[in-house]
C-alpha positions in Angstrom: -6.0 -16.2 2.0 -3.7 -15.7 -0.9 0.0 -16.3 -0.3 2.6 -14.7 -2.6 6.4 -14.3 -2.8 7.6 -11.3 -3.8 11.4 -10.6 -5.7 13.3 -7.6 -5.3 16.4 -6.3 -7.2 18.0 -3.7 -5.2 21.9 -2.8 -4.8 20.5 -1.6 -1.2 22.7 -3.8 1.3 19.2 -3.9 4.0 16.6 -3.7 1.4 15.6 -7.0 3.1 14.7 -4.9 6.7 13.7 -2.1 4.8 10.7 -4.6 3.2 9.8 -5.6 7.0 8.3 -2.6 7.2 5.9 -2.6 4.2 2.2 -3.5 5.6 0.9 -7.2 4.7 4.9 -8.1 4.7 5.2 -11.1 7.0 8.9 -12.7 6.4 11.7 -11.0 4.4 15.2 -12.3 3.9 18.3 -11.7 1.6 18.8 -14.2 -1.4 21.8 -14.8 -3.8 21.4 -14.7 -7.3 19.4 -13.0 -9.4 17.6 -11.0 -6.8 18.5 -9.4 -4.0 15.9 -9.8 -1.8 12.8 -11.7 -1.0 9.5 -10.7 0.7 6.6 -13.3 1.8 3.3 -12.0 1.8 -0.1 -13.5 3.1 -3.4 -11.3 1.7 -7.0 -11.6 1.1 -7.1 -11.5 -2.2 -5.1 -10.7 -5.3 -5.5 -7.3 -5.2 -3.5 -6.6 -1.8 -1.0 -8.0 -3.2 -0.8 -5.5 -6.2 -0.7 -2.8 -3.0 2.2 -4.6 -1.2 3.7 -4.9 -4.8 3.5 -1.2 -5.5 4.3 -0.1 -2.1 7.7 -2.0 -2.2 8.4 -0.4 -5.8 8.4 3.1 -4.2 11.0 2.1 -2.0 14.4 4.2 -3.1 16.4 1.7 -4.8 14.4 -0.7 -5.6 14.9 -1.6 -9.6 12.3 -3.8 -10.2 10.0 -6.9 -8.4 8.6 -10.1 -9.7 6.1 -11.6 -7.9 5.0 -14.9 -7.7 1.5 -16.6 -6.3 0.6 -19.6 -4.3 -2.2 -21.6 -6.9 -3.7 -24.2 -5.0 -4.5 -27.3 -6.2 -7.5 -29.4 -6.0 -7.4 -32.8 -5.5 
């Protein structure tokens, strides 16, 4: 399983519900700051999260995303 956050600007006030409803989208909340809004995602593999990434994108509103993955380390 590969975890990833997801960033989203948006000047939507519920972008944060509206990303609830994007498939592979497990946790979603509003932030302060730079972003608006963040989305927690929990995939297969790398390229699912490109979907989830592209499918939030198309949202009306949505200016731009930055995503950020889980690296594991071995001990």
């Amino acid at each position: 399983m590969v975890k990833a956050i997801i960033l989203v600007k948006s000047p939507k006030k519920l972008i944060a519900a509206r990303l609830l409803k994007i498939n592979l989208v497990y946790e979603s909340f509003p932030v302060s700051g730079q972003f608006d809004a963040v989305a927690l995602v929990n995939v297969k593999n790398l390229a699912e999260i490109k979907k989830v990434t592209v499918n939030i994108q198309h949202i009306p509103g949505v200016d731009r995303t930055e995503t950020m993955v889980e690296i594991e380390e071995k001990v």
